[in-house]
C-alpha positions as CSV (number, residue, x, y, z in Angstrom):
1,X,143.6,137.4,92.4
2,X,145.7,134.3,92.5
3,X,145.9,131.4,90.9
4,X,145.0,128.9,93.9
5,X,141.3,131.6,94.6
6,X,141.0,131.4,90.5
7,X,140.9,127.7,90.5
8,X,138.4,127.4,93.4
9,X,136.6,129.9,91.4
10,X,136.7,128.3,88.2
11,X,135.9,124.5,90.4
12,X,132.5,126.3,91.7
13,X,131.4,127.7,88.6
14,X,131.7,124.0,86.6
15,X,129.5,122.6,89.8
16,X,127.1,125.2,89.0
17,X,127.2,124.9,85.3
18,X,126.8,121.0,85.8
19,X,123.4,121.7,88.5
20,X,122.3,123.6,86.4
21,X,122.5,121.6,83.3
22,X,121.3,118.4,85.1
23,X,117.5,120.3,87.0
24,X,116.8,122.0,83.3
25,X,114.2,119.1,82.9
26,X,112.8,119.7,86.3
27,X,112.6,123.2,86.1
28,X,111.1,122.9,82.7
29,X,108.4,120.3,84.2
30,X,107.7,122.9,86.8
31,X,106.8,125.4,84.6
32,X,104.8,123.1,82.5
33,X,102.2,122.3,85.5
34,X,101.3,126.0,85.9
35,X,100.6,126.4,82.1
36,X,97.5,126.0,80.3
37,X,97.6,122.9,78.0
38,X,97.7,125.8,74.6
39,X,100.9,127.4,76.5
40,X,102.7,123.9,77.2
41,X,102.0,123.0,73.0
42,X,103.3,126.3,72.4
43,X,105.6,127.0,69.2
44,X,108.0,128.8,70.4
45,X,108.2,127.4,73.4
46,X,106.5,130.7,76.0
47,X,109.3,131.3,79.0
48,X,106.5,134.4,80.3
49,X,103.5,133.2,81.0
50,X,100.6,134.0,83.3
51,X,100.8,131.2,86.1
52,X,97.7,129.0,86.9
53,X,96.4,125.9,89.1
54,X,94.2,124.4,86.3
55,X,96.3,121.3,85.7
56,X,97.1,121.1,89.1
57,X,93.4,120.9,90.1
58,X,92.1,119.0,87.2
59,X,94.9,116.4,88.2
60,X,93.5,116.1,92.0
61,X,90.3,116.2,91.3
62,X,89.8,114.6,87.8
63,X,90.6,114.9,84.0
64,X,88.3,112.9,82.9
65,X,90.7,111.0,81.6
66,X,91.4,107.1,82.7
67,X,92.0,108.5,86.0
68,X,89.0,110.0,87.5
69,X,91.4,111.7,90.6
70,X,94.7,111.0,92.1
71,X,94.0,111.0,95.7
72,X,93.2,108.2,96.1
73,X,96.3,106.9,94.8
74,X,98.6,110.0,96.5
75,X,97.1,108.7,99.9
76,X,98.3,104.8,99.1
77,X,101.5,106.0,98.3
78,X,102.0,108.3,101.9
79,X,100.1,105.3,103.6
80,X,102.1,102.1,102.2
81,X,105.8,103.9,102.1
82,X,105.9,106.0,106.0
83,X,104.0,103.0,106.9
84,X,106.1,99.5,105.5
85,X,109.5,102.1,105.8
86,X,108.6,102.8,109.1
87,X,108.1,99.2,110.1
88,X,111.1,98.2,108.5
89,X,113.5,100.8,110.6
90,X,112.3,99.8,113.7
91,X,112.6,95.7,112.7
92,X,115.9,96.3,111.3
93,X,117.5,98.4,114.2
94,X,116.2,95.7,116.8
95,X,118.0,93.3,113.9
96,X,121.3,95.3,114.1
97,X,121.7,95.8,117.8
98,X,121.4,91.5,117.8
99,X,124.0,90.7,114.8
100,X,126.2,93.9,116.4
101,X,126.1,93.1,120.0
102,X,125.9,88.9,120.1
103,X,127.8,88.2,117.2
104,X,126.1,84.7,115.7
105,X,128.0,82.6,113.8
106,X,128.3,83.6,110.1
107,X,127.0,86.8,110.8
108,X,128.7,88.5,107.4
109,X,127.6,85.3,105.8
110,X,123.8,85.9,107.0
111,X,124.2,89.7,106.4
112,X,125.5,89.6,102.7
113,X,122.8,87.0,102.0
114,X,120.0,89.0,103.3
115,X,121.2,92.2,100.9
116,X,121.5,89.8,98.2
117,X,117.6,89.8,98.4
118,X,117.9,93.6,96.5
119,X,119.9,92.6,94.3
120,X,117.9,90.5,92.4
121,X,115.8,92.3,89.7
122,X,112.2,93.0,90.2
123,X,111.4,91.7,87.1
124,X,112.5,87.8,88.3
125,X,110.7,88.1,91.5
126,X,107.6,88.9,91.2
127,X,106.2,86.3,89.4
128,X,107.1,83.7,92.6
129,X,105.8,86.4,95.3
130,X,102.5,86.6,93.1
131,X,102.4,83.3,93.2
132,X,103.6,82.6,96.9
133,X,100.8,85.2,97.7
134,X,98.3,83.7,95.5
135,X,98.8,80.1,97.3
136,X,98.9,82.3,100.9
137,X,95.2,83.7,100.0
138,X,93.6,80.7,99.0
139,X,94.9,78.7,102.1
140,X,93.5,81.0,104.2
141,X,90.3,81.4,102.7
142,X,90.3,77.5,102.8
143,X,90.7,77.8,106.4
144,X,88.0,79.9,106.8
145,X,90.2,82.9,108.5
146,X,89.7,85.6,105.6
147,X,86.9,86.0,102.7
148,X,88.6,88.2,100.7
149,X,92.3,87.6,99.4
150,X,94.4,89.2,102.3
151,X,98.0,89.2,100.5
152,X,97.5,90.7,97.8
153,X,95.6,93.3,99.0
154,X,96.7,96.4,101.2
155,X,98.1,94.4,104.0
156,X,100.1,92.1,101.8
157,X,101.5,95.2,100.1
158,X,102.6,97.2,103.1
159,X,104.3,93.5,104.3
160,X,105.9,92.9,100.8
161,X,107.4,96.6,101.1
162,X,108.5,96.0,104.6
163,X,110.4,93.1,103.8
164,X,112.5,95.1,100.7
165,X,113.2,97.3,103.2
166,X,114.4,95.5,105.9
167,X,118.3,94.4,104.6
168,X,119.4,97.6,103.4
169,X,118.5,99.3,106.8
170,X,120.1,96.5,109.0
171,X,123.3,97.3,106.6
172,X,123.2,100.9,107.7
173,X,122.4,100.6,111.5
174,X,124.9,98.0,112.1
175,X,127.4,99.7,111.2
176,X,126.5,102.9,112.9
177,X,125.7,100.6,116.0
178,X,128.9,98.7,115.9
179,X,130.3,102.6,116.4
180,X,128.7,102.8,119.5
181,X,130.8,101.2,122.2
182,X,129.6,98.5,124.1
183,X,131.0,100.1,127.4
184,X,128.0,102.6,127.0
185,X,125.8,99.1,127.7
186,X,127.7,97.2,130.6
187,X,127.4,100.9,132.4
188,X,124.0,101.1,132.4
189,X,123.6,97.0,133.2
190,X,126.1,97.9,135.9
191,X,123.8,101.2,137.0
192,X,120.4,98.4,137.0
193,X,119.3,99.4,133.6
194,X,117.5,96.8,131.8
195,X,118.5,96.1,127.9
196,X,115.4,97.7,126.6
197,X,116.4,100.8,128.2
198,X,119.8,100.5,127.4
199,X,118.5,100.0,124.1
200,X,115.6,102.7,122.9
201,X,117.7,105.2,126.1
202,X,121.3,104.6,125.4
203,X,122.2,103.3,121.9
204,X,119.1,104.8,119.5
205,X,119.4,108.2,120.7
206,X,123.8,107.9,119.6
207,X,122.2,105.6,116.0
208,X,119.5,108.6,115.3
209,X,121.2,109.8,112.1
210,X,121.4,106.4,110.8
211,X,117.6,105.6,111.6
212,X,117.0,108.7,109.3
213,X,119.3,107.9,106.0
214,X,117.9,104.6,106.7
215,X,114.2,106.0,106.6
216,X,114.6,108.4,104.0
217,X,116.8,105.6,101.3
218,X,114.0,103.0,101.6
219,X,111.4,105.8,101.3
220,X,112.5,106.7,98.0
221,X,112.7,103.3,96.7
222,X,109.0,102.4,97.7
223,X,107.6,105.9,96.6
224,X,109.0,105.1,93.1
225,X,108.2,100.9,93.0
226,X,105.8,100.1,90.1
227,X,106.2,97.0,89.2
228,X,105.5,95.1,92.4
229,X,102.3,97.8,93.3
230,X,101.0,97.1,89.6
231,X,101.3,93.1,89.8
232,X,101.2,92.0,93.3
233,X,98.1,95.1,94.5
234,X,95.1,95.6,93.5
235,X,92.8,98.6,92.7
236,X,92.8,99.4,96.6
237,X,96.6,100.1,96.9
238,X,97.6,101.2,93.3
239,X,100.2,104.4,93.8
240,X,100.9,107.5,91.9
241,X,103.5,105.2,89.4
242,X,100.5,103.4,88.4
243,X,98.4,106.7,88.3
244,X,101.2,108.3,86.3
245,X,101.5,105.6,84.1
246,X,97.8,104.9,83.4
247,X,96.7,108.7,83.2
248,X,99.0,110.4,80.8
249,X,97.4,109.0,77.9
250,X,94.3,111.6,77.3
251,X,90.9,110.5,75.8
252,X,92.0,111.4,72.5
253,X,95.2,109.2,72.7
254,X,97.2,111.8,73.0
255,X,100.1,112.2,75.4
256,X,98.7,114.8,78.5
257,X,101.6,116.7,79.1
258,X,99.8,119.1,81.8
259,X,98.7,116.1,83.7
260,X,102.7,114.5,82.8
261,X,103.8,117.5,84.7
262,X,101.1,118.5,87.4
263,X,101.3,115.1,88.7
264,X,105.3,115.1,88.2
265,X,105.7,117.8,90.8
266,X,103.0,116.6,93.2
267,X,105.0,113.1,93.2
268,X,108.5,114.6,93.9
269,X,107.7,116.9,96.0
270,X,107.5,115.1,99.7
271,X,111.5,113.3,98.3
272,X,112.6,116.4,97.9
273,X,111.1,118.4,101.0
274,X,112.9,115.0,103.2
275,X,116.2,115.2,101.3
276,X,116.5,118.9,101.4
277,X,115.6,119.0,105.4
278,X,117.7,115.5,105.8
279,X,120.7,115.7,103.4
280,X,123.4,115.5,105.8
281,X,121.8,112.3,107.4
282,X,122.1,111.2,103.7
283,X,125.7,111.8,103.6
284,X,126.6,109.8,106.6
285,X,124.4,107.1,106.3
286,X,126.1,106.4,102.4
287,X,129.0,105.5,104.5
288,X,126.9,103.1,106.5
289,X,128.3,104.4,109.5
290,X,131.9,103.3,109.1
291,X,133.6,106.7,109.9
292,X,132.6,106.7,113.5
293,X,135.1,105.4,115.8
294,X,134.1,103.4,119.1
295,X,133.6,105.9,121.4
C-alpha cells in the first residue's frame, strides 16, 4: 500500500472516529426512548435490552405529568413552521427576482439591513414585538374587527415566523437568481411570454435547489424557536420546545428522562428525514448561490 492510499485511509478513519464521537449522545437518547424508565436508571448502564414503545406512547398520549399529551403541540409545530417557511419562500423569491432583476437604488444597503433583522438576539426583541402585538390587538378590538386578541394568537405567530424567515431566504435566492441570465427573460418576452410566466416557467424551475436550502434552513430555525412561541403565543400555538421544556419535570420533581428522550427523537426526527433526503440542496444553498456562473 502506498503512502498517498495510507493517508486517505488514515483521513477517512479520523472523519469516522470524529461522527462517531460527535452522534454518541443521540444514539444514546435513542436507546433511552425504547427503555423502560428502571432500564434508563440502570447501574451499569444496560447496552441489551428488550425494546419497547411505552415511553413513546405515554409521551403521545399522556404521562400524567404537566403535559397531558403532545399532539397537540407536535401538530403546532408541523402547522406554524411548513406553514410561516412556506410563506416566507414564496414572499422572498418574488423579493429576489425584484432586487436581482430591477436593481433599486441601495439595493446591498436595503439587503444587509433586512439580514441585520437576525442578527439581533431574541432575547432584545421580543419584549417590543409583545408589546407592538399587544398595542395591534387592543386597537383592533377597539375597532370592533376582532373579539379575541388576533396577534398573539395563531395567526400572529405564523406572521411573526414568516417575517424571521423572510431575509435569510431573499439572501439565498438572490444570489442563485442573479446566476440565472437575464437572456433566459428578454427570450421569452421576445417569444410573447408574460413576466409571470417567465417567472414561475423560466427562472423558478433553474432557482429550485435554492427554494429548498432556503425551505429547509428556516425550517430548522422555527422548529427549534422557544422563546418567541413561549412569550409572544399562547396556549393555542405552544410547540414541542415548550412541551419539552415544561414536561420533563415528573410529578415527583424528578427529571423524566424517558419522556427527555421519547419526545427528543419524535422532535428531530422530520430535521433529519429533510436533511438526509435534501443534503446536497444544503450544500449549495450555504454558498448562497455564488458558484453558478450566468448561463
Amino acid at each position: 500500500m502506498n503512502s498517498s492510499a495510507l493517508k486517505t485511509r488514515a483521513y477517512y478513519a479520523i472523519l469516522w472516529m470524529v461522527a462517531i464521537f460527535f452522534f454518541l449522545p443521540i444514539f444514546w437518547i435513542a436507546l433511552a426512548a425504547f427503555k423502560t424508565d428502571s432500564d434508563i436508571l440502570a447501574v451499569p448502564p444496560k447496552l441489551i435490552f428488550t425494546p419497547t414503545l411505552e415511553q413513546i406512547n405515554k409521551t403521545l398520549f399522556g404521562r400524567g405529568t404537566g403535559i397531558s399529551n403532545t399532539l397537540p403541540y407536535l401538530f403546532n409545530s408541523l402547522v406554524l413552521s411548513l406553514g410561516s417557511v412556506a410563506l416566507a419562500t414564496m414572499v422572498s423569491f418574488l423579493a429576489a427576482y425584484a432586487f436581482s432583476r430591477y436593481k433599486p437604488r441601495a439595493t446591498n444597503f436595503l439587503m444587509f439591513l433586512m439580514l441585520s433583522t437576525r442578527m439581533v438576539p431574541a432575547a432584545a426583541s421580543v419584549i417590543p414585538i409583545f408589546q407592538m402585538y399587544n398595542a395591534f390587538d387592543i386597537t383592533l378590538r377597539g375597532l370592533g374587527l376582532i373579539s379575541q386578541p388576533f396577534f398573539r394568537g395563531f395567526p400572529g405567530v405564523l406572521l411573526l415566523y414568516t417575517m424571521f424567515s423572510v431575509p435569510f431566504s431573499l439572501w439565498i435566492l438572490k444570489g442563485f437568481i442573479d446566476g440565472v441570465s437575464p437572456r433566459y427573460d428578454e427570450t421569452g418576452f421576445i417569444n410573447g411570454a408574460s413576466r409571470l410566466h417567465v417567472l414561475f416557467k423560466v427562472v423558478l424551475p433553474q432557482v429550485r435547489p435554492g427554494l429548498i436550502a432556503a425551505f429547509i434552513f428556516n425550517l430548522i430555525f422555527v422548529w427549534n424557536e422557544f422563546l418567541f412561541n413561549f412569550i409572544l403565543g399562547g396556549q393555542g400555538t405552544q410547540m414541542i420546545p415548550y412541551a419539552l421544556a415544561v414536561g420533563m419535570v415528573n410529578a415527583g420533581g424528578n427529571l423524566d428522562w424517558g419522556y427527555i428522550a421519547s419526545l427528543s427523537i419524535i422532535y428531530v426526527t422530520l430535521p433529519m428525514v429533510m436533511i438526509f433526503f435534501f443534503q446536497k440542496y444544503l450544500l449549495v444553498g450555504m454558498t448562497f448561490g455564488t458558484v453558478r456562473g450566468e448561463v
